[in-house]
Each structure stands twice: as structure tokens, then as C-alpha cells.
N, C-alpha and C positions, 0 to 999 in steps of 0.2 A: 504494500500500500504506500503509493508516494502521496506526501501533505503539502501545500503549501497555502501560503496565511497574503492577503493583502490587506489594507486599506485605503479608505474615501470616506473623507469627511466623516468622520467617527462611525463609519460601517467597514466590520474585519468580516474579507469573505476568505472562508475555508474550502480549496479545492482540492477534493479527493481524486485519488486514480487508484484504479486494482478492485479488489474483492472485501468486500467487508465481511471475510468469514471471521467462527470461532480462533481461528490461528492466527489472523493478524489483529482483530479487534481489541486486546490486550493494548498490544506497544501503540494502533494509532492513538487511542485515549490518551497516553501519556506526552505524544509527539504533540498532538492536540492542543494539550493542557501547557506543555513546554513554549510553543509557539502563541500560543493567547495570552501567557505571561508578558511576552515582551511588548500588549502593547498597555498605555498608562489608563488609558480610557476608551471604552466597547460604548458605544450608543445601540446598535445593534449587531446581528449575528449573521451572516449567510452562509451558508453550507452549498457548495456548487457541487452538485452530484452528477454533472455530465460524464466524468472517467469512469463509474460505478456500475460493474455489471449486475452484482450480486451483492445482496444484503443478508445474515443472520443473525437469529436474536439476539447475542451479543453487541452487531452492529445496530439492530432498534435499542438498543440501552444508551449509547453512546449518542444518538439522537436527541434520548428521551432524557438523561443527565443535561444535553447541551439547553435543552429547552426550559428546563428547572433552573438552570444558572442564569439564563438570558432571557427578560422577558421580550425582548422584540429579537426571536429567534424565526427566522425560516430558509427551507431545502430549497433548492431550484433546480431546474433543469435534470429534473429523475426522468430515467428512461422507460418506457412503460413496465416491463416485469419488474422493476426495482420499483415500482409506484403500486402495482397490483401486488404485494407486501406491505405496503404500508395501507393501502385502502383493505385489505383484509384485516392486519392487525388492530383498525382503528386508531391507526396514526393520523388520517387523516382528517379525524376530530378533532383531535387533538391541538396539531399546531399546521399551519400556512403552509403547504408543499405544492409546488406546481412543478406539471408534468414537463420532460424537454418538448421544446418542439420540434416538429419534422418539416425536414430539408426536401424541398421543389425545386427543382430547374424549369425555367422556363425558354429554354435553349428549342429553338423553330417554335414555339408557339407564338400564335396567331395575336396580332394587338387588335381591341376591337372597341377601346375606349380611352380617353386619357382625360383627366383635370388637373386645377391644383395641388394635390397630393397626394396624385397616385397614376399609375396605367393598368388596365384592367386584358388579359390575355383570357385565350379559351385554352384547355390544356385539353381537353377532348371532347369529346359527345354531351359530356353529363355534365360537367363541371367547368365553372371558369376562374380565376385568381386575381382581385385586386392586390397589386404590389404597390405598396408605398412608398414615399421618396424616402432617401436616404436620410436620416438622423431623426423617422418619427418614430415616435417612444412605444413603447409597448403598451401603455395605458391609454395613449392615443388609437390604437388598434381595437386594443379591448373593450374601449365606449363607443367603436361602432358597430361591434358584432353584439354589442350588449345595444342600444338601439334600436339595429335591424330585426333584432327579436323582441324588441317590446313593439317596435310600431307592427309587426307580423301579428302581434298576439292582439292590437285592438283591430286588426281589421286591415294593414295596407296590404296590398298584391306587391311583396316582396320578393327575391329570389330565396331558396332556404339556406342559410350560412352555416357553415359546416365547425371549421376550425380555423386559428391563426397558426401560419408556418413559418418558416424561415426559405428566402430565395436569396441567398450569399449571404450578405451582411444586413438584408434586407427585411420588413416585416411582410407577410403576405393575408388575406381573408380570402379562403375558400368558398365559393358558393356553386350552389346544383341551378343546371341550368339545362334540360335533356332539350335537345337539341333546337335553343331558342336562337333568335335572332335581332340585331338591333333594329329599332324604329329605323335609323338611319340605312343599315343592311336593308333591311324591306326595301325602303323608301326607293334607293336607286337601284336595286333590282327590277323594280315596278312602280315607275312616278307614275302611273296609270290610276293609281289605287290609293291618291293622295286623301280622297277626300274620305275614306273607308281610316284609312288610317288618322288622319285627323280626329276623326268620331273618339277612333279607341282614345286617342291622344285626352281628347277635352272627358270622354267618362271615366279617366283613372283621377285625372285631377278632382272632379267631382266626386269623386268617389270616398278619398281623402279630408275631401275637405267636408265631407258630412258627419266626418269621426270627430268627436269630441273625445279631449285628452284630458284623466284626471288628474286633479292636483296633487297626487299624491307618485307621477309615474318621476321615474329619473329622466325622460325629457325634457331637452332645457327651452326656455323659451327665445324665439324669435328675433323677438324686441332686442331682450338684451345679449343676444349673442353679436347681433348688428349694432348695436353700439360699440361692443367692445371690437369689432372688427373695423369701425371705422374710426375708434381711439388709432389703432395700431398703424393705420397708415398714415399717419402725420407724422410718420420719419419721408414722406413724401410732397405732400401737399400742406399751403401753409393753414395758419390758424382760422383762417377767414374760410377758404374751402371744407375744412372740415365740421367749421361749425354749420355751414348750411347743410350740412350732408345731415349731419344731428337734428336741424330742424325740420327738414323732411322727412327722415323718420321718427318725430314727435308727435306727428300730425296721422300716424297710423294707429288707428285704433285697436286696444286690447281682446284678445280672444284667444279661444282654447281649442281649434283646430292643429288636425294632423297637416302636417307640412311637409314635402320631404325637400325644397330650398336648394333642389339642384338638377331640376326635371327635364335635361334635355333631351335630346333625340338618342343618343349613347346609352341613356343609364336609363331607359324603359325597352325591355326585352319582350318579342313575340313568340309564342308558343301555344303552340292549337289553337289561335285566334285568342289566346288572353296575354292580356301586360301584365307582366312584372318588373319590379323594381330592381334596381342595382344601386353603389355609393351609395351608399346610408351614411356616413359617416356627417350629416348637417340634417341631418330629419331634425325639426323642432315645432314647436306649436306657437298660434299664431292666427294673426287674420288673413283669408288666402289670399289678398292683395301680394304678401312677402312673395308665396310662392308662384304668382302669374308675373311678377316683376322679374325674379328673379331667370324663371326662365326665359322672360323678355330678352334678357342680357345675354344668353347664352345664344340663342336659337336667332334674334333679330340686331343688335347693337356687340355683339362681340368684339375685343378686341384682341389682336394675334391672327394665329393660323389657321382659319373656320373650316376649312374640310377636313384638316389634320385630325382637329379636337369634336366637331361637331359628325364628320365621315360622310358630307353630301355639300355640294354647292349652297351659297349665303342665300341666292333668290329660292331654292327650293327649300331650304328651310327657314326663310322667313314667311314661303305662303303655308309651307304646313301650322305652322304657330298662328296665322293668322286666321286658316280654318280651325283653327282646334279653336281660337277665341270666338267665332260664332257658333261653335256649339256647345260650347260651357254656356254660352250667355242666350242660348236658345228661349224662345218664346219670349223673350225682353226686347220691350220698343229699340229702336232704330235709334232715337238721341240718347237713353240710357244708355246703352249699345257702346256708342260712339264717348260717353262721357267715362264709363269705367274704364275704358282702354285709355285713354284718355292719363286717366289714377293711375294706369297700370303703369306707361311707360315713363309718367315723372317718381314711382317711386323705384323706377328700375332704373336711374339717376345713381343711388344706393350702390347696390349690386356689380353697376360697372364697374365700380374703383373700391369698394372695399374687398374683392375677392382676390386683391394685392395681398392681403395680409392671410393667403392662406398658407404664405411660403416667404420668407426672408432671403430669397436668392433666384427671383427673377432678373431676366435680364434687361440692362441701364437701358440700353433702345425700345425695350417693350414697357417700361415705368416713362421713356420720356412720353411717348405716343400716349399712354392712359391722360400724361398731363397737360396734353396738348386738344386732349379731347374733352379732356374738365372745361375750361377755358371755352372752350365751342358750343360742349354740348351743357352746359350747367350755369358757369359762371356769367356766361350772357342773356341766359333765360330766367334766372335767379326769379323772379317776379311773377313772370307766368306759372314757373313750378310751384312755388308756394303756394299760389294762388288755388290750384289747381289740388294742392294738396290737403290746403284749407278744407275741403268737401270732403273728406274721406269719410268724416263721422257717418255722413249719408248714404256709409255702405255698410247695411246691416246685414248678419250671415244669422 
């Protein structure tokens, strides 16, 4: 059994290798006990169990001693037979232990989606992998697969998410996908079938937005995710730009709709004629202005590489958004009509420039162009938007 001891910021992680049988579980306690000596202050404990084939109950003692000593003790990275020993033993009532995770290539698979913090592959028939950019956290991974199964469980037509993997140094989310296809995939296979697709397009958002979210889910809300998103880009835009951003969205009224706040052509999948969802990872609740704005931005006012990111030319995916908006807003008079979209596309104002803050390392040509388009699309209309934004109370859901 080889040991060795790090530390960060008062957390000492223990990384084992070899067999934690009866014959070695002796001397490693003591190697253990020798090397946690040296350090003056433990805040917490990690035990890295990636080298660890085998565990025996000598080895659970040595565990179950470290847990006794330390009260913010936990295992990581247990391999699954060495974790079905501890879920048997009831170790895993005990204290914190999570499983390792398993290693995906995504070497020849197919890209069939990309956004802010992520690219989404198909690995085969059944299944496809969002991969996340480089340096997101694993907690950041795990509140969207925690998400995508709560908004699954009130009601959204999601894809079903499996597990988070590892693709190199990267995070990945697994989901089932038997042999679905993007809006966008449809779309120019067959721009014949636009207005069929439209339909589906505007009943999934309706669909959504008829769920009420209760107060008590881990769903965060809307409002204040979009504030905090548009704090963050003011390492870009000056003070004066961001506080209009702020006052725009002030004037969006409070509600407890399902949202999923990034519904473009890419992240709604076709399969036997129903839509499913993909990128979960910004579902929140809300009034569905957020989320008709938000797709506004993606699908009609983009800014970057629209076939790249969207997977269809800008005019045919801005007339698809544009029929899916008169069939959400079906059986509503003609100036109503005209007035909501109207709401829609001053509070998707928002949406264009705070989706900078979903990454710290976009590129300086692609922030100058957003800020060249503040100035065109915002800063000159300042008056009208508000204006325009003023009326929102008068959208009751």
C-alpha cells in the first residue's frame, strides 16, 4: 500500500494505492497516523480512493477510526466494487463517499450542439454527452443533473440524464436520447415542414410554462439569476449600461413558472414526433417573458457564429421562432399579438449581453462586437425600451 498526504487551504487529502487487505491495513494506519502528524492544523479530511482495488474489514476500521477523528471526513473517487462494500456495510450512512467517475472518449463522435459552457456530442443511438468547458466544477455539473430531474419530475419533456463522467480533464452529463434529432437536424433536412415544426416548437414552451414551480423546489429563480448575470458583466460595459440592463429587468414581473432560459433550436430534440429537452443546466422559474426573450436572442439577434451554435441558417431560424410566436400566442388579437413580441424582444435586450458572463474567457473580438451592438441596439433606444417595458405588468400568466 503506497500513502501519500497533500494539502489546500486546510484540507489534507490522503491518497491511497494497492489493497487494503488484512496484511497491509496494520502498517497503512500507522503510515497514516505518521503523515497526518506533520500537518499543525486538518480543517478537513479526504481520502482519495482512486488506486484502491480492494477493501477489508480491517480496511472499513481504518475508515471508520478516520471518521471518528475528523468530523468533516470524506472518501472520493471509490471504484465501484470498493463502493459496493461500503454501500453493503453501511458505510455509506455513515459518512460522505462518492463513487469514481467513469472515463468517455469522445474521439469521432458527432457535435450536435454547443453554448456557453458546454458542447453537446451523440456517442450513439441511445445516448448523447454534454461536455463542459474546461475549469467547470463538479458542483456546477451536479446542479444541472440535479435540475434536469427536478424540472423532469414537475412535468418538463426532458431528455432522461443518466450520470456525470469524466472526458480527459473534463466534466461530462450523460443523457438517453434513442434515436432523436435536433429541431435544427429536422429543420434542414426538411425546411418543408417548418410550420409542423414551429407548432411543436411554441407547445413545448406552452407547455412549461403552464407548470407552476413550488417554493419549496431547489430551482432558482429567474429574476435573480439575471441580475446576478448582469452584475458580472460590468468587467465589460460601463456603469451606465448596466444599470439600464437592471432597469429592464425591474420592470419584469414576479412569477412561479417553469422556464428552461435557453430554448433554442439545438437543445429541443425530436423523437417519435415529441420534444425533448437538452442543457438544463439554466432551467429556473419565472415569468415566460424571460424565457421567449431569451430564446429571442439565440434563435433571432445572436451574436457570433449562428449556424455553428444554432446548426441552420439566421433567416430560417429566425422564421421558425417567429412561427412558433404565433402559435404560442394563438387565438390573441393581432395588436396584443404585435404588443407582446413587442415585451419580448426589448426584454431580450437582457439576454444579448448578459450570456457574456457565462464564461470568463471569451474572445476580445467577440466582447468588442457585443459592445458595439449595446450602443446600436440599446443605448440608442434606451426610451423606447423602457417604455415599452413599463407595460409588462399587463402580462398576466
Amino acid at each position: 500500500m503506497n500513502i501519500q498526504t497533500t494539502q489546500q487551504n486546510g484540507t489534507v487529502t490522503i491518497i491511497l494505492n494497492g489493497k487494503l487487505d488484512t496484511f497491509s491495513s496494520n502498517q497503512a494506519m500507522v503510515e497514516i497516523d505518521n503523515q497526518l502528524a506533520a500537518y499543525s492544523q486538518i480543517k478537513s479530511l479526504v481520502c482519495d480512493m482512486s488506486g484502491v482495488d480492494y477493501i477489508s474489514s480491517s480496511g472499513l476500521r481504518i475508515m471508520l477510526k478516520l471518521a471518528k477523528q475528523y468530523k468533516d471526513f470524506t472518501i472520493i473517487e471509490v471504484k465501484p466494487d470498493v463502493y459496493e462494500v461500503f454501500n453493503m456495510t453501511g458505510f455509506t450512512k455513515m459518512m460522505p463517499i462518492k463513487k469514481a467517475l467513469r472515463q468517455l472518449s469522445i474521439d469521432g463522435c458527432t457535435e450536435i450542439g454547443r453554448g456557453g459552457v458546454g458542447i453537446v456530442y451523440r456517442i450513439d443511438d441511445e445516448t448523447i454527452i454534454k461536455v463542459f468547458r474546461e475549469g467547470t466544477t463538479l458542483d456546477t455539473v451536479q446542479t444541472e443533473i440535479m435540475m434536469s430531474k427536478e424540472a423532469f419530475v414537475f412535468g418538463m419533456p426532458t431528455a432522461i440524464s443518466f450520470d456525470i463522467v469524466r472526458v480527459g480533464t473534463q466534466y461530462g452529463l450523460v443523457y438517453e436520447l434513442l434515436r432523436a434529432e435536433t429541431l435544427s437536424e429536422c429543420l434542414s433536412r426538411e425546411p418543408e415542414r417548418i410550420d409542423e415544426f414551429a407548432q411543436l416548437y411554441a407547445d413545448v414552451f406552452r407547455q412549461m410554462h403552464n407548470i407552476e414551480v413550488p417554493a419549496t423546489t431547489c430551482i432558482p429563480s429567474a429574476l435573480e439569476r439575471q441580475e446576478q448575470a448582469i452584475r458580472h458583466i460590468g468587467r465589460y460595459f460601463d456603469t451606465a449600461s448596466i444599470d439600464l440592463l437592471l432597469e429592464i429587468a425591474s420592470y419584469i414581473p414576479p412569477c412561479n413558472r417553469l422556464l428552461h432560459c435557453d430554448l433554442q433550436a439545438k437543445n429541443a430534440m425530436l423523437q417519435n414526433g415529441e420534444v425533448m429537452l437538452i442543457d438544463m443546466g439554466e432551467v429556473a422559474y419565472g415569468h415566460p417573458v424571460i424565457d421567449l426573450a431569451y430564446a429571442h436572442s439565440s434563435m433571432v439577434s445572436f451574436t457570433g457564429d449562428y449556424e455553428k451554435v444554432i446548426g441552420i441558417p439566421r433567416d430560417l431560424g429566425k422564421d421558425l421562432y417567429q412561427r412558433m410566436l404565433s402559435y404560442y400566442f394563438k387565438g390573441m388579437g393581432v395588436a396584443e399579438t404585435a404588443h407582446r413580441i413587442k415585451q419580448i424582444e426589448a426584454v431580450a435586450c437582457i439576454r444579448n449581453f448578459s450570456w457574456l458572463s457565462l464564461s470568463d474567457s471569451f474572445p476580445e473580438a467577440l466582447v468588442r462586437e457585443c459592445q458595439e451592438n449595446f450602443a446600436k441596439r440599446v443605448t440608442s433606444r434606451k426610451d423606447y425600451l423602457l417604455d415599452i417595458c413599463r407595460t409588462l405588468s399587463d402580462w398576466t400568466v
